[in-house]
N, C-alpha and C positions, 0 to 999 in steps of 0.2 A: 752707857758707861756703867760700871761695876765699881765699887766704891775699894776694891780691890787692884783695880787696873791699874798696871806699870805704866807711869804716865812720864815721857819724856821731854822734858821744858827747855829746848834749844835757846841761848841767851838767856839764862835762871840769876845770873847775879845785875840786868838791866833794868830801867826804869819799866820796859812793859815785863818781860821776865821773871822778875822778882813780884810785881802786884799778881800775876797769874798765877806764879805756888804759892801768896798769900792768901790768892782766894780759892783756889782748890785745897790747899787746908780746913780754911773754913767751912768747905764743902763736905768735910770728912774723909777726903782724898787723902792718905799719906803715904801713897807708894811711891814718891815723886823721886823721880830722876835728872840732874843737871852736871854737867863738865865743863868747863872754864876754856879759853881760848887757849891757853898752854896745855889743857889735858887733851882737848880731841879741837883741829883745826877741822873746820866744816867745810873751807875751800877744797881741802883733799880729800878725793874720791876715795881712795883706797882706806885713810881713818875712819872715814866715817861709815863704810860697810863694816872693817872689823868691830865698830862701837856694837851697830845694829844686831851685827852676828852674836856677839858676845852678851848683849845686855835682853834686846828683843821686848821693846816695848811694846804696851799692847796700843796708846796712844801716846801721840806725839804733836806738840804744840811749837811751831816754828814764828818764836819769836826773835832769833839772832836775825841781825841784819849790820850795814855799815850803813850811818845814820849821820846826820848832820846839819846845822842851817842853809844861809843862801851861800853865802861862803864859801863853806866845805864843797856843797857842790859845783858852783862854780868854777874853783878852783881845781878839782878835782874829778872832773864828772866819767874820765876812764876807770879810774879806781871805785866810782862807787857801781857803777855798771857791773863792774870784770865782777868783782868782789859777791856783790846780790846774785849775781845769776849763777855764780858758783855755789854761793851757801844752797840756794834752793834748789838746783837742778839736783845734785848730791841727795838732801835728804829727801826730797819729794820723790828721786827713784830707788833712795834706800826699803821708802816708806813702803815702796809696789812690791819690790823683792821679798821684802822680810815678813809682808803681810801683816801690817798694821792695822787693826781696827779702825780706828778715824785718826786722821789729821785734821787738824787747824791752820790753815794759812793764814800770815797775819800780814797788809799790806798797808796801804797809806792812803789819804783820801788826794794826796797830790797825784794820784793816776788819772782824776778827771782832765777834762782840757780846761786850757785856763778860760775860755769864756763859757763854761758849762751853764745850763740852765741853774737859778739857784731857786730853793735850795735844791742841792745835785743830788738827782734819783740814781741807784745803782747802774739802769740801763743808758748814763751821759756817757759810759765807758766807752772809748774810743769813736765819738761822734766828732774830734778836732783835733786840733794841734795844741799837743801841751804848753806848761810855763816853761819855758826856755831856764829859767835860774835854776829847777829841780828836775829835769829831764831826763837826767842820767838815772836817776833812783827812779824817777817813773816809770819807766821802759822795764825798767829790773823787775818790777813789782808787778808791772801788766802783764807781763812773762810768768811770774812766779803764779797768778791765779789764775788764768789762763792753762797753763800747767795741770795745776789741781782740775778744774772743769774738764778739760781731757782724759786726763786720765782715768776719772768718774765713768766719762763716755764710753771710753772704749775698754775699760777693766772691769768696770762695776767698784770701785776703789772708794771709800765714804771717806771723800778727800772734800773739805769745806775749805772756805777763804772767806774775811771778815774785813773789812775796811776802817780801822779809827781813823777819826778827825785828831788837831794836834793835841799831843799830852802832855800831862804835867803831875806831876807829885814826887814821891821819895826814889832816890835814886837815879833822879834825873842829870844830864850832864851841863855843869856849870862851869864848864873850860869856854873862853869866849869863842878863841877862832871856831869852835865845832858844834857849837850849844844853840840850842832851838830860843825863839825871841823870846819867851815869857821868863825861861832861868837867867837865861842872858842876863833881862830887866832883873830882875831878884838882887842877881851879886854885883853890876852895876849900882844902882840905887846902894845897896846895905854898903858896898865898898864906899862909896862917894859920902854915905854919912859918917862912916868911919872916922873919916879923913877930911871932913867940914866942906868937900868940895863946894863951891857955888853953882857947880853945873851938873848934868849930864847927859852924855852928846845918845842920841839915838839915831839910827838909820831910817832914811825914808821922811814921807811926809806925816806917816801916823795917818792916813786915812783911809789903808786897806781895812776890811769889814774878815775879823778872822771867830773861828770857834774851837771853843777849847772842853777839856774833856779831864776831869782828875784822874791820874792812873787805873785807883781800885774800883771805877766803876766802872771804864773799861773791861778789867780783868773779871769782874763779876759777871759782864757780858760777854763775854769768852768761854765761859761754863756753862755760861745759858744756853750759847749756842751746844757745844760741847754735847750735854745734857739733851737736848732739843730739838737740833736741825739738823736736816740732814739734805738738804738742796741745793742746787748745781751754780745758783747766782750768788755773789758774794754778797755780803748783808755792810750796809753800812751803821757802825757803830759812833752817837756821836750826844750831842746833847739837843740838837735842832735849835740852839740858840748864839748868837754872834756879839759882837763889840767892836767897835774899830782900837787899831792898834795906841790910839792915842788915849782914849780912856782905858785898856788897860794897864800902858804909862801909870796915869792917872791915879789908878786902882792898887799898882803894885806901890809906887810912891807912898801914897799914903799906910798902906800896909808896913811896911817899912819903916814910915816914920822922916822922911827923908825932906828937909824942907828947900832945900835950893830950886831950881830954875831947870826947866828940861831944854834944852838945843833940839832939832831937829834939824837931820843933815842931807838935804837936799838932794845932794849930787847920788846919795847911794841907794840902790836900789828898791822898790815895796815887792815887788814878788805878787801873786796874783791880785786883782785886786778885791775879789769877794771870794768864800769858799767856805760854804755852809752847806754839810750835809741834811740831807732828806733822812730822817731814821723814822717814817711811815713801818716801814718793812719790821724793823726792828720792833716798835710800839705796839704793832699791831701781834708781833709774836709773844708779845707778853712780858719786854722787857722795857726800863725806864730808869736813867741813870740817876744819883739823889744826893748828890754833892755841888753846890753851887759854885761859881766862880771867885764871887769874895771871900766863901768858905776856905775854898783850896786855894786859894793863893795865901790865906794864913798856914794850912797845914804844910805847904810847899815852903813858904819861907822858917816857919818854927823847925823843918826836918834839914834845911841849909844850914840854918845855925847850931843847930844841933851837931852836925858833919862837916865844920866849913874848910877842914884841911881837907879832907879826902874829896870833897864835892868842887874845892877846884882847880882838882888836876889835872 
């Protein structure tokens, strides 16, 4: 990469989005490029050539996706399917066409199967049967790197794909029906102290074992790669350490401030039961993330209160 390079940040105002053109600033990148879901929709084929046509990045970072907890996809899992595999199939053949220098695929560590070896090596990838609650987005995602690896193959095409574990920091979404568990807990908790509740109800039993990742170290490792790799396997990005979901209850709670009583609500679903990446790969290429949990779960609640009309809507 060229520190000159027209660099295209698909999804530039999201929680992974927006840390990526924070950390390619940082990097001395400022030729950055992003459009908003009203300026160019990525479901449609024909906007999103003329974007390519018109603008011609020399790199391109696909970070848009349609995203969500158990919930969302639950409820939804044709819409996050149709949705994902449109964004990516689109820009991943715009990318061939218009002759991109490198892409970044960015995918989810929910592509492994739910009983993956832990912690899960990049090659658990399609050794089982995924978690039924996130299935829809996984299919989309194994598709979309899958894609990239093809295309490699048979173009010569410096098409990469990156795998984070779940995230967390600025600009994350704090709408409940759609929100990942750890903001969810944030505006739960700060709501219920707001308002003296004496409870606050949580799904599940609290004894899945999950791993979590603050945004900008993520996006730091998105440039490294960027910057670095240029190889066919997707790299798992993550921190290679875990918690169950009840200490981080526990953790956001007292972050918070919040003194009532947590409920735990049985009937509703935990969703995998372990799922801790292997970032060997990662480690050994030279990268190591430097943000702790109890860290960033302070910077993640100080940027909620900081934004708490617009974070949740």
């Amino acid at each position: 990469m060229e520190k000159s390079d027209k660099i295209y940040v698909a999804g530039h105002r999201g929680l992974v989005g927006s840390a990526i053109v924070r950390s390619l600033k940082r990097s001395g990148y400022e030729n950055i490029i992003g459009r908003s879901h009203k300026e160019l929709d990525l479901t449609e084929q024909a906007d999103v050539r003329k974007f390519f046509e018109e603008e011609r990045p020399d790199i391109v970072v696909l970070a848009a996706a349609k995203v969500g907890g158990i919930n969302a996809n639950n409820t939804k899992p044709a819409e996050f399917a149709y949705s994902n595999m449109q964004i990516q199939c689109n820009v991943i053949e715009a990318c061939h066409q218009y002759k991109v220098k490198k892409l970044l695929f960015l995918g989810s560590t929910c592509i492994y199967p739910r009983m993956a070896p832990q912690p899960i090596p990049e090659d658990a990838l399609l050794t089982g049967p995924l978690e039924v609650t996130n299935e829809a987005y996984a299919i989309a995602k194994i598709a979309g790197l899958e894609m990239c690896k093809f295309y490699k193959r048979q173009y010569g095409d410096n098409f990469i794909s990156c795998m984070p574990t779940n995230l967390y920091g600025p600009h994350d979404n704090y709408e409940l029906q759609g929100s990942h568990v750890l903001p969810a807990m944030i505006r739960k908790f700060h709501e219920a102290k707001i308002s003296n509740a004496t409870t606050v109800e949580l799904w599940g039993t609290g004894s899945p074992l999950r791993e979590f990742l603050y945004v900008d170290d993520m996006a730091d490792a998105c440039v490294f790669l960027l910057e670095n790799y240029d190889g066919e396997q997707h790299v798992n990005i993550g921190t290679g350490k875990e918690v169950t979901i009840k200490q981080l209850a526990e953790m956001i709670k007292e972050c918070v401030g919040y003194e009532g009583e947590i409920v735990w609500n049985k009937d509703m679903p935990d969703g995998t039961p372990r799922k801790l990446t292997d970032v060997t790969k990662l480690h050994e290429l030279g990268f190591m993330h430097k943000v702790e949990l109890e860290e960033g779960i302070k910077l993640a609640y100080d940027w909620f209160k900081e934004n708490i009309d617009s974070a949740r809507k």
